[in-house]
N, C-alpha and C positions, 0 to 999 in steps of 0.2 A: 153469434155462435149458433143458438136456436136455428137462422135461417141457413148456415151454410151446413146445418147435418142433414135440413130436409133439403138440401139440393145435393145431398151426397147420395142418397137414396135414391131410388129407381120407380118408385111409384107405391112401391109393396107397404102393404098397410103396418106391417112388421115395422118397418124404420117409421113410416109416417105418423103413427099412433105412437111411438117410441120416442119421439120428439115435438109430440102436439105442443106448440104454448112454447113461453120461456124456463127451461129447466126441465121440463119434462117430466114423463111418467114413465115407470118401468115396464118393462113391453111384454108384451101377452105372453104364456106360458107357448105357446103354438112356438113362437121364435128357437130356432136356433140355439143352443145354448152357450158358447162363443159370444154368439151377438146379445142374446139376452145379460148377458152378465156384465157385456163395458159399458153395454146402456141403462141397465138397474144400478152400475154403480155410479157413472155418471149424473144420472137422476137423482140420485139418493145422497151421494157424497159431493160430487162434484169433478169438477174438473182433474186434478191430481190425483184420484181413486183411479179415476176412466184409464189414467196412462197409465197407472201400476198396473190394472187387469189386462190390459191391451198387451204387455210385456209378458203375459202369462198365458194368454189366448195360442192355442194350437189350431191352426185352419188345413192341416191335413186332410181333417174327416169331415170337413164341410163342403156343401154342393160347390159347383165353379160359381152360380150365379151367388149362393152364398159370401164367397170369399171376395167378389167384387163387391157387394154390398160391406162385407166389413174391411175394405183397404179401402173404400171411399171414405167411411166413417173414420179410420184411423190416421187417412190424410187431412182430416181438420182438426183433429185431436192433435195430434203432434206438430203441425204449424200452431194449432192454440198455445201450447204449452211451450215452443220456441225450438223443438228440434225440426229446422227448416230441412234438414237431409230426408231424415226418415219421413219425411211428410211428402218430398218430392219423390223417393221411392216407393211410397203407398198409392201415391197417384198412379206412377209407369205400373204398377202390377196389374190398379182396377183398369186401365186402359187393356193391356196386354190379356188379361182373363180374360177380357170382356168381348173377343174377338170370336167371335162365331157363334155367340150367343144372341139371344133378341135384344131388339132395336133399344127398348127401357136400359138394359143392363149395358150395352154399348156406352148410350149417349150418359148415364151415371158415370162411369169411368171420362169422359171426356167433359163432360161436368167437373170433376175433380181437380183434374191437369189445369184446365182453367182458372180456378179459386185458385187453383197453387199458384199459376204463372201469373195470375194478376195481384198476387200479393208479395213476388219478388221482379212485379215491376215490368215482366217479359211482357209487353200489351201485345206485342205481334202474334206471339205463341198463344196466349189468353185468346183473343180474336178468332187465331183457328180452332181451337179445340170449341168454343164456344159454339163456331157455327156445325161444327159437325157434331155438335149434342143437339143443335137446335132443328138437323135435317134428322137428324134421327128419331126424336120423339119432341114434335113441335109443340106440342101441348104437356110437356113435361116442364114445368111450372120457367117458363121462360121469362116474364116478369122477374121473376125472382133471380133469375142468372143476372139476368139485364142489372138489377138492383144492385148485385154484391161486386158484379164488373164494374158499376158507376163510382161505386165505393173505393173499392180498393185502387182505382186510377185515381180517385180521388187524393187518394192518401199519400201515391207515390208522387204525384203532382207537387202535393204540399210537401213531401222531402227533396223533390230536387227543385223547390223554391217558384214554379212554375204557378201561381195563385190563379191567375184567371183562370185554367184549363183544370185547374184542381174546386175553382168557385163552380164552373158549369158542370161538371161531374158531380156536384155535391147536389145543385140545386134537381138533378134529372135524378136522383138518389131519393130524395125527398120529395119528390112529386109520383114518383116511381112505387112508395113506401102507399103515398095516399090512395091514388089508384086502383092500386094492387090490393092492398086490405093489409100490406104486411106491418102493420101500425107499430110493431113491437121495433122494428130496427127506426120508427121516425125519430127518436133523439139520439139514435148515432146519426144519424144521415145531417142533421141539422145542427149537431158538433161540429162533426168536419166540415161542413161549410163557415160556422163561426169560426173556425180555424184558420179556415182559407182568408175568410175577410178580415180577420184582426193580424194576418201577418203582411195583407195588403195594405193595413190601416184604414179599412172600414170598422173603427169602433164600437160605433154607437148600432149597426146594423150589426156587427160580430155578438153586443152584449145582449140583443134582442133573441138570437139563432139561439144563444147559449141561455139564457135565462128560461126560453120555452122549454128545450131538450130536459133542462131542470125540473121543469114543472108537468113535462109528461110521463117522465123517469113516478116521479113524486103519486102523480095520479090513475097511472097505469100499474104501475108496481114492477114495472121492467126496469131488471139492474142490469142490464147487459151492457158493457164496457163504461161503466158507472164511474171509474174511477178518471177512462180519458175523458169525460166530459164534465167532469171537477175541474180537473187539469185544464182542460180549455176555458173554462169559463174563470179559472183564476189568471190564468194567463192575460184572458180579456181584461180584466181588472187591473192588472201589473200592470199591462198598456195604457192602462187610464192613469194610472197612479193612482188608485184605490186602496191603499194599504191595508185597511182595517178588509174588507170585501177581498182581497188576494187570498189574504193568511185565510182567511176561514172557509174557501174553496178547496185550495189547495189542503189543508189539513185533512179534510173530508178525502179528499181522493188521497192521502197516504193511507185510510184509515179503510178505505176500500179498493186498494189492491189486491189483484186476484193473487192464489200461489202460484210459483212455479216459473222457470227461466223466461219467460214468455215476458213478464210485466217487468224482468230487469231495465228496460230503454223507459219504460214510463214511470217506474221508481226513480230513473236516475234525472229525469224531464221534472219530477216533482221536487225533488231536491235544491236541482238550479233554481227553478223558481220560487220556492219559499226560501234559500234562501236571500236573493234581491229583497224579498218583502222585507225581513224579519231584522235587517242588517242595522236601522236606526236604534231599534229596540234592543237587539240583543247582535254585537256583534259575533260574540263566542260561537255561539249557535249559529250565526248567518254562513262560518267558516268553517263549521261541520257539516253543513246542507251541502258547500259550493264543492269539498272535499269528496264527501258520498256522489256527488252528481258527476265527478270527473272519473272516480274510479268504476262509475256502471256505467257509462254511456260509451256507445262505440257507433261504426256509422254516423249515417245522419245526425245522428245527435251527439257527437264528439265537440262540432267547434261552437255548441250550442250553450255545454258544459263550460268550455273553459273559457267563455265569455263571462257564462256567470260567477266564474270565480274569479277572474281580472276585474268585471265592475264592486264585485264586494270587497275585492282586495285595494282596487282608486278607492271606495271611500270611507274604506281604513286604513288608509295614507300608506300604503304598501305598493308602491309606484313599480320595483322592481319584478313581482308578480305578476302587477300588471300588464306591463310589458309583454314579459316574456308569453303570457299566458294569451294573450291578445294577436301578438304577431302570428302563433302556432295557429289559432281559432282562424286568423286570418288567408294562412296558407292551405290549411285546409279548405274553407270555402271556397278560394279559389280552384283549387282541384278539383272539387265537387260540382263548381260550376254554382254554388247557393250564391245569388246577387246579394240576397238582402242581410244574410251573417255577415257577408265581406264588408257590407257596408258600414255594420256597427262595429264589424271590428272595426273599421279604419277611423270608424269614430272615435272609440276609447283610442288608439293609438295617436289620435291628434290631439287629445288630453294631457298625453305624457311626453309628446313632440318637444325637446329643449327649442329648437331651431323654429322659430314662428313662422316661416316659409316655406319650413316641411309640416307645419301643423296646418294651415294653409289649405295647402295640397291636400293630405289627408281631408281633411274638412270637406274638399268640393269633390273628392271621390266619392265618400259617402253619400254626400247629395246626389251625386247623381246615380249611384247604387240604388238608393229608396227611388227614385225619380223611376227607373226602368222597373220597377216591378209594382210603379203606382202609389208606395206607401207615400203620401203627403204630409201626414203629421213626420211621419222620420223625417222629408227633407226640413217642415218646419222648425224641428227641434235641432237639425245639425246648425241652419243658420241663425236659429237664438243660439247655438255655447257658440258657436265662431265669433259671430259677435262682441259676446262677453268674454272670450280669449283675446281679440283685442283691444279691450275697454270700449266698445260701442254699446254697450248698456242704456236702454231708452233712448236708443235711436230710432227713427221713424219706421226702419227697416225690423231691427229688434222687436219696437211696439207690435208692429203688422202681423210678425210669425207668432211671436206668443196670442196675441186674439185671432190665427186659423190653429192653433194648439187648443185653446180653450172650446172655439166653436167645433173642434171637431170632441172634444168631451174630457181632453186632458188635461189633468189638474198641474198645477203649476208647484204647486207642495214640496220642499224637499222629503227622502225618506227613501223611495224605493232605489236601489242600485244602478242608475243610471246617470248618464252624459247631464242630464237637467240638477240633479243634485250632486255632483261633483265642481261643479259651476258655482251651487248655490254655497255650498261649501267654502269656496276659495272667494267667496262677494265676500268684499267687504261691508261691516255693519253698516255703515251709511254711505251713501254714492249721492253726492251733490252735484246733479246734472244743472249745466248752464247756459249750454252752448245749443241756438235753436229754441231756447224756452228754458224754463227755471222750472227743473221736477227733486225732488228727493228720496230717495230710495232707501226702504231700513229692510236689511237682510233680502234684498235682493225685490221687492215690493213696494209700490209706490205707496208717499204719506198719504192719507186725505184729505183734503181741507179743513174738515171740521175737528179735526185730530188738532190744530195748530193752534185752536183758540181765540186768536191775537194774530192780526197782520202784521203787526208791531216783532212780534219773535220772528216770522217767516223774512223782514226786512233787514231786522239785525243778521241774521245770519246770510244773506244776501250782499251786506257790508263785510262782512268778515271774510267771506271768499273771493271779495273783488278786493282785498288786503293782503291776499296771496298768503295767509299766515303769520304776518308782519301783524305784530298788535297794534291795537286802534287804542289811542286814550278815549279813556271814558265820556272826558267832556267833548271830542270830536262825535264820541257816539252818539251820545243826548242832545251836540246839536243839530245832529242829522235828522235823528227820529223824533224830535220834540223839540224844536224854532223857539228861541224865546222863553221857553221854560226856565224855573228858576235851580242852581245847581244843585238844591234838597232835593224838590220834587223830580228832577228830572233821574237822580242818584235813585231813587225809591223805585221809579219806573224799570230806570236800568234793571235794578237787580229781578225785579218780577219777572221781566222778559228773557232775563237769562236762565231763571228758574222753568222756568214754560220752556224755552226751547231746550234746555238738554232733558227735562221731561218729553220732551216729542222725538226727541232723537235716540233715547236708551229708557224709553217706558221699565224694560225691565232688569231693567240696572246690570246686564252681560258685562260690562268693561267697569271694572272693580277696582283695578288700579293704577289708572290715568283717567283724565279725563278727556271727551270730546274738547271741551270748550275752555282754554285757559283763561283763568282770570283774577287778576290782584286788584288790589287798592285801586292802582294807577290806569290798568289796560286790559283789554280781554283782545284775545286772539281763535283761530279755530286752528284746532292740531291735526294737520295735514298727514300727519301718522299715521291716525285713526281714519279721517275722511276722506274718503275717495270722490278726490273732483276733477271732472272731464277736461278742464280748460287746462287744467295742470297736467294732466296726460298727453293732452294734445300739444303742446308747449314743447315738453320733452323729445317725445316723439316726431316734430317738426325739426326742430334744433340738430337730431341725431341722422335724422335724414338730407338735410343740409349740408349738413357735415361730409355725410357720406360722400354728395355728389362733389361737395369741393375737392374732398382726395381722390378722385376717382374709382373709388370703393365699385365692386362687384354688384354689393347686396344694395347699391342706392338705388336702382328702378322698384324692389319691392319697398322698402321703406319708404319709399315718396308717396308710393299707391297705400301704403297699410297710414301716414301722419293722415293725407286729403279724406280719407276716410271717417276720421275721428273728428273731424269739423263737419260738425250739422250743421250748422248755423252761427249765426254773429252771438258774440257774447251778451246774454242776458237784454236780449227783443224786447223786453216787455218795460225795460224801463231804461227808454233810450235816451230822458233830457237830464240824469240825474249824472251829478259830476264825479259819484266816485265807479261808475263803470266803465264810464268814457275812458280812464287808462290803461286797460288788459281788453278794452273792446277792441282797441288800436294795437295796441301787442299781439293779439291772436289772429286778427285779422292780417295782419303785416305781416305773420309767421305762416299763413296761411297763402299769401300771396308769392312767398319766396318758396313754399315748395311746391307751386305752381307753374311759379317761373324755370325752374330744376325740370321740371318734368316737360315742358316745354323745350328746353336745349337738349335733353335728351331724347327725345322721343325723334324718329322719324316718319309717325304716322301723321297725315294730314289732317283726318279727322280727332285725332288725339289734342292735335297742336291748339288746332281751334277750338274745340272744346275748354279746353285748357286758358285760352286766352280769353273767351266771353267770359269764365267763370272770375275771371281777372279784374274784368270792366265792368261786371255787374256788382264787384267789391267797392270800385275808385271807376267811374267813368270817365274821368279826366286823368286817365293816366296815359300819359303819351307815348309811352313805350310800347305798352300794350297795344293801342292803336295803329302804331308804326308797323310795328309785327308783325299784327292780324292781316292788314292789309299784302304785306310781303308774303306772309304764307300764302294767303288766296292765290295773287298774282303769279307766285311762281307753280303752283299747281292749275293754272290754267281757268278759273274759276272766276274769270276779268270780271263778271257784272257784280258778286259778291264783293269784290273787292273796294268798287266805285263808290257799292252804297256807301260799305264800311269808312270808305275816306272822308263822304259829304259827311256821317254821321263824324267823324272825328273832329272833320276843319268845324263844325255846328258848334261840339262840347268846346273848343279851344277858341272858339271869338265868345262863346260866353264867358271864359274867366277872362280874357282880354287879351289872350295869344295869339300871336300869329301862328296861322299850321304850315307849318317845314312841309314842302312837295317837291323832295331828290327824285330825279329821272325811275330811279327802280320800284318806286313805288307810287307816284301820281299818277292821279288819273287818266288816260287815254283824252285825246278831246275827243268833243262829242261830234 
């Protein structure tokens, strides 16, 4: 504010001493008295004084150079205060005055037009008036134009979602600020670029920009737009999932809003995002912030609002809000052209997606929304909830994105209003991963090791899920896990272990009235109710895909692609000689083979087919069919030398079990 009244000015020590410093001093008796009075009141009151006197102000009986010096000043006054009209008609007057007067008083009025037009965005218009202030008095603090044009491209940058071109306008802001000496605007300059970089998902370099802007605010004593650089720097924090660090940003900048129509769009920016924060703690209150933020936001910041009230409203199980409110956030960015709102919208709308094919979709939109404007951690967090929208939870792909989530500085925590705890939300308490390696999951986070105590409870429940839920008598369990032991001592153990493991599984006693782990006199079982396990997912999920293709169903090429998915790996690797995994190792894989096979008849890609069929024989290498295939798909796509090996490799596997290999004319070898 300070810097754009001394670029409204003309040189005259009147305005320049009238605006030394931030806030000012009230200006020499010699001035004007028009001009003395909206700058004394300014100085003295504030912002909201300055406009009432300005309203009162008669410039009949002032000089012409006068009156352009106060329609300069009046045109950053009333863009401060948000009357964007009268601020563009106080610019056209000091232009218009300012014509046949000296070169100072010219280039002041086109100094004006410029701040105007680069703070609604016109850069072409900005650009000309610019340079015809800068041929007219070159040494009228041109730095400083430079500065407030670097800024305000900045800003519009970061409304139409344009980050990079809005990151190098911040960073020539701030370098601009050093240079020049104008030290007082450097933690706005280095806001907006923390701005720029936490919507591109530079976090950890956003929380730096914002933390400094804080701490120069702090030791310079400049409060100038103090409350957008709360605002940003809470924002920063929301992105982190910093809960406790958001609220207490953000509260600060409710707590320093300027008055007056002007701070309406950053009132309503504060609202959205306190309430995201506030939503675990206090819903009531999350649904008065997301309320207040839809009813003051317009422009740019409309579908920004009713985002934030669709994610408070997913995870206050208000799905039809969210919806509704999601779709609108949606079609608005696309109008505006904003990539990276379209993207979350499309994200929350793949949360509420009944159709798993249109959630799907939604999901890799999104991804590729964050993907074009760079945001990385967005794509990473769309394909961790994709993932765990189709039960791939701790999958190697899953594992991956949550550690570029963490390494880029975002906490995994449920709490703030977003896609990651709407997820966390609908996880169930325990997730018994099997498939690929044996991990356990409570409330969406893996067990420890040293959490388990006893290998002995981690094995039994190993047992219990390779029983598919079907109870185990006791004495099968004891003589699983203790050979030879006698039926006291091994009864005694039993119950220790079962004590230990549903202490590892419900530390804090949340399921009150059932249990994880059934168990009588005679048999314990795991309640498949309560425990989400992969193999069992995947089971279903193959079965229904199967099915599909038998009936010639529509939706059987997605569900063959969403079962193959859900197989990581062979059932429970890690303990492959032991006899009770051996029969769902053989079930899963066999289920996994036939919707391979499915995908296979159906597919007419070449490269699909075969892919398809190696994954087949690196299941059973002596599956003949497979081989048979392989070698026909080659052959008829022309691929003869692939073919040949693939046959030597066949007729090899099939005189080892003691077969002879079948060589029909359409698929043996060429002779050599």
């Amino acid at each position: 504010m300070a810097a754009e009244l001394l670029l409204a000015g003309n040189g005259d020590p009147v305005v320049d001493q009238g605006v030394s410093g931030i806030g000012g001093v009230p200006a020499p008796d010699g001035a004007p008295s028009g001009l003395r009075a909206v700058l004394t009141a300014y100085a003295t009151s504030g912002l909201a004084e300055a406009v009432a006197v300005l309203g009162t102000v008669r410039d009949e009986g002032l000089a012409v150079r006068d009156r352009v010096q106060l329609a300069c000043l009046a045109s950053v006054w009333y863009r401060s205060w948000g009357d964007v009209d009268r601020s563009a008609a106080c610019a056209r007057r000091a232009v218009a005055e300012g014509r046949g007067l000296d070169a100072a008083s010219r280039a002041a009025g086109h100094r004006a037009m410029a701040l105007h037009a680069g703070h609604t965005g016109d850069e072409a218009l900005g650009d000309e008036h610019r340079r015809l202030a800068l041929d007219l008095a070159p040494s009228g603090h041109p730095a400083l134009l430079g500065l407030m044009t670097s800024l305000y491209r900045a800003r519009h940058a970061i409304d139409r979602e344009e980050f990079g071109v809005a990151l190098t306008e911040a960073e020539v802001g701030v370098r601009l600020c050093r240079t020049g000496g104008h030290l007082g605007l450097e933690p706005f300059a280095l806001s907006v670029g923390a701005d720029a970089k936490s919507r591109a998902g530079r976090l950890d370099d956003a929380l730096v920009d914002a933390v400094h802007a804080a701490r120069l605010r702090e030791t310079t004593g400049v409060r100038h737009d103090e409350a957008y650089g709360l605002l940003v720097l809470g924002t920063v924090h929301r992105r982190r999932r910093d809960l406790g660090q958001a609220r207490a940003a953000l509260e600060a900048a409710a707590k320093e809003l300027p008055p007056g129509p002007a701070a309406r769009a950053l009132d309503a920016a504060i609202h959205g995002e306190l309430g995201r924060v506030v939503v675990a703690d206090d819903p009531v209150l999350a649904r008065q912030h997301v309320q207040s933020a839809v009813a003051g936001a317009d422009g740019a910041g409309r579908a920004a609002a009713l985002l934030a009230r669709a994610w408070v409203a997913l995870v206050c199980g208000d799905t039809g809000t969210a919806m509704a409110d999601g779709e609108e956030a949606r079609l608005i960015a696309e109008r505006r052209e904003q990539p990276a709102t379209a993207a979350e919208a499309m994200e929350l709308l793949g949360l509420v997606a009944v159709d798993p094919r249109a959630a799907a979709a939604l999901f890799e939109q999104a991804r590729l929304g964050y993907r074009a404007v760079g945001d990385r951690p967005g794509e990473a967090r769309v394909r961790t909830v994709a993932a765990a929208e189709r039960g791939a939870t701790g999958s190697r792909t899953a594992r991956s994105e949550e550690e570029t989530l963490r390494h880029r500085g975002v906490s995994l925590a449920p709490g703030v209003a977003d896609a990651l705890t709407v997820v966390a939300r609908r996880t169930p308490l325990i997730a018994v991963l099997c498939l690929g390696g044996f991990r356990v999951l409570r409330a969406g986070s893996g067990i420890a090791p040293n959490e388990w105590q006893s290998k002995k409870a981690r094995d039994l429940l190993k047992i219990l899920v390779s029983a598919r839920g079907r109870p185990v008598p006791r004495s099968r369990l004891m003589e699983l896990l203790w050979p030879g032991q006698s039926p006291a001592a091994g009864g005694s153990r039993l119950s220790v272990q079962l004590s230990t493991l549903r202490r590892v599984l419900d530390p804090d006693r949340r399921i009150q009235h059932a249990s994880l782990i059934d168990a009588d006199r005679s048999a314990v079982a795991v309640n498949l109710d309560l425990v989400h396990v992969d193999v069992e997912r995947f089971l279903i999920a193959a079965s229904d895909a199967c099915a599909a293709h038998r009936h010639g169903d529509t939706a059987a090429d997605e569900l063959l692609v969403a079962a193959e998915a859900l197989y990581v790996g062979e059932f429970m690797p890690d303990d492959p000689y032991t006899d009770w995994t051996q029969e769902l190792r053989d079930e899963a894989q066999t289920a996994y083979v036939s919707v391979l096979r499915a995908r296979v008849t159906r597919s007419s890609d070449v490269d699909q087919r075969v892919s398809c069929l190696l994954r087949i024989l690196r299941c059973d290498s002596y599956d003949e069919e497979a081989h048979m295939e392989l070698v026909r798909v080659l052959r008829g796509a022309g691929r003869h030398g692939e073919a040949r090996r693939r046959y030597r490799f066949y007729a090899r596997c099939m005189q080892e079990i003691g077969v002879a290999p079948a060589a029909p004319h359409e698929w043996a070898p060429e002779p050599a």
